[in-house]
C-alpha positions in Angstrom: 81.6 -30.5 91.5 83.4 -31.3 88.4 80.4 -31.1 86.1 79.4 -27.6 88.0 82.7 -25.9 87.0 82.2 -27.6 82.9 78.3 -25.8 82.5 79.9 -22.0 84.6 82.5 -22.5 81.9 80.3 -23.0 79.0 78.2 -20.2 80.0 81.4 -17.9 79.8 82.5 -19.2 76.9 79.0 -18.6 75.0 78.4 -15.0 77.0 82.3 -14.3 75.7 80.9 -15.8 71.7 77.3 -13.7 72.2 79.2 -10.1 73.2 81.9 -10.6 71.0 79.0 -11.3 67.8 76.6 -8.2 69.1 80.2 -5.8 69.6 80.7 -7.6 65.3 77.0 -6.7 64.5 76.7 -2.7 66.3 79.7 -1.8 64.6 78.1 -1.3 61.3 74.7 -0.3 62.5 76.4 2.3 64.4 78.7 3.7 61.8 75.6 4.0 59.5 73.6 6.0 61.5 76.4 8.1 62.2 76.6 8.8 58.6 73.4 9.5 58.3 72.9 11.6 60.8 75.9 13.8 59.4 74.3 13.6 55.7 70.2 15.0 57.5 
């Protein structure tokens, strides 16, 4: 069981890494196009 509960924790831990780096990487992308929508 042990090892069971260490991999479902990794996966949390890399889905918690992934959404955190794709919230990091939108951000910008986001505010850009906002931007340049306002400027068409």
């Amino acid at each position: 069981m042990h090892s069971g509960t260490q991999s479902q924790a990794h996966i949390l831990a890399l889905k918690a890494t992934w959404d955190a780096l794709w919230d990091e990487y939108l951000k910008p992308r986001w505010h850009r196009q906002r931007l340049g929508l306002h400027h068409a």
